[in-house]
C-alpha positions in Angstrom: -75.7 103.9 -6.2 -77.5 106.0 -8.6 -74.7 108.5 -9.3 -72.6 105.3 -10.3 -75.8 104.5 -12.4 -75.7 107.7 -14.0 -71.8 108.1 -14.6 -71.4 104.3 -16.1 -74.2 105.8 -18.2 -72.7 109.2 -19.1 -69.3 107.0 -20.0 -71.3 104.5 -22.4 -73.3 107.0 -24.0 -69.9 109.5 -24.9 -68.1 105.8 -26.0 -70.7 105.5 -28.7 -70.4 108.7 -29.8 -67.2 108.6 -30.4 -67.0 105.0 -32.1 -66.8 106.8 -35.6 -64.2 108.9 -36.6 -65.3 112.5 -37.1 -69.0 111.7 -35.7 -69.6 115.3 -33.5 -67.8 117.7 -36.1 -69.7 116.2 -38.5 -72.4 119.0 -40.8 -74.1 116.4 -42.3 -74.5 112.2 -42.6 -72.0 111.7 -45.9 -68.9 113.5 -43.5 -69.5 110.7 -40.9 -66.3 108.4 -41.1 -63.8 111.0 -42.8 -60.7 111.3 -40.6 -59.7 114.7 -39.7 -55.6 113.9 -40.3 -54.4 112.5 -43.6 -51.3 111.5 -41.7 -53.5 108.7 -39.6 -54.1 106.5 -42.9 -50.2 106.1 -43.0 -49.4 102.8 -42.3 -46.1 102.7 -40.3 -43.0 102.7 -42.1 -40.5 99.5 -41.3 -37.2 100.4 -40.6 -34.3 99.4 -43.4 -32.6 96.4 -42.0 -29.2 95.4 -43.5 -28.3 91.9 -44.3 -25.4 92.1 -42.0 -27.6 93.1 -39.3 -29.6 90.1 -39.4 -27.6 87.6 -37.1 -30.7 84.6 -37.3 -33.7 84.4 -39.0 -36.4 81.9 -39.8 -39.5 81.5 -42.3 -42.6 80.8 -41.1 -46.2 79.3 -42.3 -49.2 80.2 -39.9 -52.2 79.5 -39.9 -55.4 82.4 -38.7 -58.5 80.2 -38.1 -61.4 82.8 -37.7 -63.4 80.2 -35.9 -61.1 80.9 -33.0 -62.4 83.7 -30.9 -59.4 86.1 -30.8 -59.5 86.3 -33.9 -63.6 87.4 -34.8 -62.3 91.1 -35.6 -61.3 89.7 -39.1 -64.0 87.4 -39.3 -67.6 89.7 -38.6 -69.4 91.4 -39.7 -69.7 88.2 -42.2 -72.9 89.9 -44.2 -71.5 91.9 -46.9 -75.0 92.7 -47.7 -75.1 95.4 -44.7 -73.1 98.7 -45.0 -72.5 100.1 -41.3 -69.8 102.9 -41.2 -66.2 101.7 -40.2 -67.6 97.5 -39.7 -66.3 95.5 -42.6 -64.8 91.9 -42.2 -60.8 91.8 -43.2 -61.9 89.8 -46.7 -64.0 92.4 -47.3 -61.9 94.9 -46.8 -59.1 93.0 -49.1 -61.9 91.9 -51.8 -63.0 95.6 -52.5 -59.6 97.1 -52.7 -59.0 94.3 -55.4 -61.9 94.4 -57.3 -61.1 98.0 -57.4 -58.1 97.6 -58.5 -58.7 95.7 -61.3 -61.6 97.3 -62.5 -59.0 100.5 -62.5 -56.3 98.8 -64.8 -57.4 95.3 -66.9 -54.2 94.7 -67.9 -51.9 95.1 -65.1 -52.3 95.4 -61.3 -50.4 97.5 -59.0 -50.8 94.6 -56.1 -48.7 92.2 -56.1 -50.6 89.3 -56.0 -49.0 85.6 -56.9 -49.3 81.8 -57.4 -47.4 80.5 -54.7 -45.6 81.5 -51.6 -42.4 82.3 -53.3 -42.3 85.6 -54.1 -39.0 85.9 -55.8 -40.5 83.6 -59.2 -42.0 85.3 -62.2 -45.8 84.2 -61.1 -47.9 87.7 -60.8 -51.5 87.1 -62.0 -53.1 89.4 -64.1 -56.5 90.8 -63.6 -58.3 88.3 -65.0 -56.7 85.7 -63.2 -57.3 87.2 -59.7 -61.5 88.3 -61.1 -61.8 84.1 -62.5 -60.4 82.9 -58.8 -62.4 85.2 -56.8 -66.0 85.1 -58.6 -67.9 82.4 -59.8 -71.7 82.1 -61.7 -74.7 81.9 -60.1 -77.8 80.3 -62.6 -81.0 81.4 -61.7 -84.5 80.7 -63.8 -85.7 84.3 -62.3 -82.2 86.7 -63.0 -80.6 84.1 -65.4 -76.7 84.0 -64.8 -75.1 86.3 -62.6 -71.5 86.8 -61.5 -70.9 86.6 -57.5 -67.7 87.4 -55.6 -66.8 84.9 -52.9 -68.2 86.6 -49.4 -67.1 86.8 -46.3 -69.0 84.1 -44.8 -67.1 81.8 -47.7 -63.2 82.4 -46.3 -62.2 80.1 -43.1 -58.9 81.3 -42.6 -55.5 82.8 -43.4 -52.5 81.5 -44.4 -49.3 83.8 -43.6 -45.7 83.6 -44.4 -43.6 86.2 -42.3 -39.8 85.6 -41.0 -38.7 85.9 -37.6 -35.0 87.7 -37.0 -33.0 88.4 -35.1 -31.5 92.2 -35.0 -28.1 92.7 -33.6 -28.2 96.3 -34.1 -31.3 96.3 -31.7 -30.5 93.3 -29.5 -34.3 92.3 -30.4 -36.4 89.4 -32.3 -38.1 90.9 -34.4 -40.9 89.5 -37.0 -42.1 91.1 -40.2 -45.1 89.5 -42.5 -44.5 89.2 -45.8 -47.6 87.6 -47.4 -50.9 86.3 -46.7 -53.6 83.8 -49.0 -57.1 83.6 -48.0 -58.3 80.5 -47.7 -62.0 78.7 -48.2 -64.0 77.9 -45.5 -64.2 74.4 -44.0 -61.1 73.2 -45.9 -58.9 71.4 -44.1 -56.9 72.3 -41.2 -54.8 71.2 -38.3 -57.6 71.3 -35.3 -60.6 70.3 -37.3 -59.1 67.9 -39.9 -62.6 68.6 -42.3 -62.3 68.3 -45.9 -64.3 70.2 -47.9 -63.5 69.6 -51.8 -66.5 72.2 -53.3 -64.0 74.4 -53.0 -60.8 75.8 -53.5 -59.1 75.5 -50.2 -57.2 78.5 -51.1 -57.1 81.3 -53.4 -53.4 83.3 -54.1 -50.3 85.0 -52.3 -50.7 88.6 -51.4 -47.3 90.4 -51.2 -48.2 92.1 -47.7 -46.5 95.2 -48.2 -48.2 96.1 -51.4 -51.3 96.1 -49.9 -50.5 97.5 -45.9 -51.9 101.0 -47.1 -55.2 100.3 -47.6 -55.5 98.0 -44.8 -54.3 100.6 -42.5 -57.2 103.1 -43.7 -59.7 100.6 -42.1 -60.3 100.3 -38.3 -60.8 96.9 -36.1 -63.8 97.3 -34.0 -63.0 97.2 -30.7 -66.0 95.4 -28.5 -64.5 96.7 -25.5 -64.0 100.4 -26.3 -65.1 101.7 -29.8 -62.5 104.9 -29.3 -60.1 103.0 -29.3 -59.6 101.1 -32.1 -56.5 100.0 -34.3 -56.2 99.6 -38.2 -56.5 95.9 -39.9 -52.3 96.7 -40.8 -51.5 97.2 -37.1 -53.2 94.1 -35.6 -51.2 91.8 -38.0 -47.7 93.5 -37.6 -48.4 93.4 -34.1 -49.3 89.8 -34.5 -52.4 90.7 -32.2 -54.4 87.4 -33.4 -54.2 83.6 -32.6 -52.1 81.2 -34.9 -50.3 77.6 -35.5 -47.5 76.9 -37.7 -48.3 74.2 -39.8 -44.4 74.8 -42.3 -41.3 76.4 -41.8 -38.0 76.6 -43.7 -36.1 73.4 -43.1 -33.6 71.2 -44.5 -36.1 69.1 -46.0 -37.0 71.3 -48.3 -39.4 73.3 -46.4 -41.8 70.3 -45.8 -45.0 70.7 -43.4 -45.5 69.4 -40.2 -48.1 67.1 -41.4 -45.1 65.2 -43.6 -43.5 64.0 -40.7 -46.1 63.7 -37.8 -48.5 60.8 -39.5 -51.4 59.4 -37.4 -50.0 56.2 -35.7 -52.2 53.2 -36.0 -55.3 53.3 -33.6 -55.0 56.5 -33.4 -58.1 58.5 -33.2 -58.1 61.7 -34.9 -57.9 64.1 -32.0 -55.1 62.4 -30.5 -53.4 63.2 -34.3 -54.7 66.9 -33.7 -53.1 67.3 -31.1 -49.7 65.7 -31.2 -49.6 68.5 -34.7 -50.3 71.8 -32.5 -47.9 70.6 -29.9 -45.0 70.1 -32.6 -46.3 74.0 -34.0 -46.4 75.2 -30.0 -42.7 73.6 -30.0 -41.5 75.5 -32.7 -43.0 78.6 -32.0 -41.6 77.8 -28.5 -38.1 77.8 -29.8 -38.4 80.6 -32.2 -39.2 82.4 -29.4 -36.6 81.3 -26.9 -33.8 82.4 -29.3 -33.9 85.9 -27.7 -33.6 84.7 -24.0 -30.7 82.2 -25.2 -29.1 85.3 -26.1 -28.0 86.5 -22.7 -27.7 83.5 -21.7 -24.5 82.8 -20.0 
């Protein structure tokens, strides 16, 4: 029983060790954290798909609650205040890169970052744009007036628009994400239904791929094993988090679920909860049966 004791010990205390990247070839403190291979910040490259490989595809609008429990690794730490090596929160992570960004070039910005969901339009902010919807003032009789960024602990969820296809070359469904908006904390949503108008429920589009290299250059902690841990980048792709479709491309011009499911009379409000994450489980349901219809005879 003791030599159990002892290895369950040896294997925990060789897990920490190794939960940061370069931590026992490390000379001093400041080279904690630096990779050893440039080629691992590389997020991975998607493949060049041809229209005429596509044979179906469909647009989809989910939803990322971080109040649901699979998906806390983009949710914590929610203190920006504390600075431990390889922890930061996903808005964190996509707040800095921004702010650095613009502080780098006033006048344009190499991210694409828009309006609405449809990339195609003319709608890019500008720097000042994307600084005004992200900060606001703080007045204070001690400092006076400062100006605060909106904190991790102030974003409730994600909103991401990504298409599901289906690729003849490969005989696969496939599903690539094509842009994600932050969105406020307790604003409205499918399972909770609370309103929160103190807010903006939701901030701007983020063109996904203009933005995958930095999020692959920061690791997801990993509760269960700190060794083995996976980039921001490669838990979306991956679609390693838990989501409802509340819109998808339809012939009603694109309308949400909420349009045509309405809370009947005497209805109480989780009943109308409900009924909308069954209609988004029956969607995803037959998104996903596509595939298997496939060799279907």
């Amino acid at each position: 029983m003791k030599n159990i004791l002892l290895i369950l010990f040896a294997i925990s205390f060789v897990t920490n060790l190794n939960s940061q990247a370069n931590l026992l070839n490390a000379k001093n403190p400041s080279e904690i954290g630096k990779k050893q291979n440039d080629e691992e910040d590389k997020s991975l490259e998607y493949a060049e798909i041809d229209d005429s490989d596509i044979l179906w595809s469909k647009v989809v609008y989910e939803y990322i609650d971080l109040n649901e429990k699979l998906n806390f690794p983009l949710l914590f730490p929610v203190n920006d205040e504390q600075n431990k090596i390889g922890r930061k929160s996903f808005w964190r992570v996509i707040s800095e890169y921004i702010i650095k960004e613009i502080d780098k070039d006033s006048t344009g910005l190499s991210l694409e970052i828009h309006n609405t969901d449809d990339f195609s339009k003319f709608d890019k902010l500008n720097s000042n744009e994307i600084r005004d919807l992200i900060s606001y003032e703080l007045v204070s009789r001690k400092t006076g007036t400062q100006t605060l960024y909106v904190k991790s602990n102030e974003i409730g969820g994600y909103n991401i628009k990504g298409i599901w296809y289906f690729d003849k070359k490969a005989s696969e469904l496939k599903y690539r994400l094509l842009g994600l908006q932050p969105v406020g904390a307790n604003t409205e949503d499918l399972k909770s239904g609370v309103d929160n108008a103190k807010r903006e429920s939701t901030y701007f589009w983020i063109w996904y791929p203009s933005i995958r290299n930095e999020l692959n250059k920061h690791l997801v902690f990993n509760d269960r094993n700190n060794n083995n841990r996976i980039s921001f980048d490669a838990l979306l792709i991956n679609r390693r988090f838990s989501s409802y479709i509340y819109k998808y491309d339809n012939i009603y011009g694109d309308r949400t679920i909420r349009d045509y499911i309405r809370q009947r009379q005497g209805e109480d409000k989780f009943q109308y909860q409900l009924r909308l994450i069954m209609e988004s489980e029956r969607i995803k349901k037959e998104i996903l049966d596509f595939e298997v219809d496939m060799w279907g005879y």
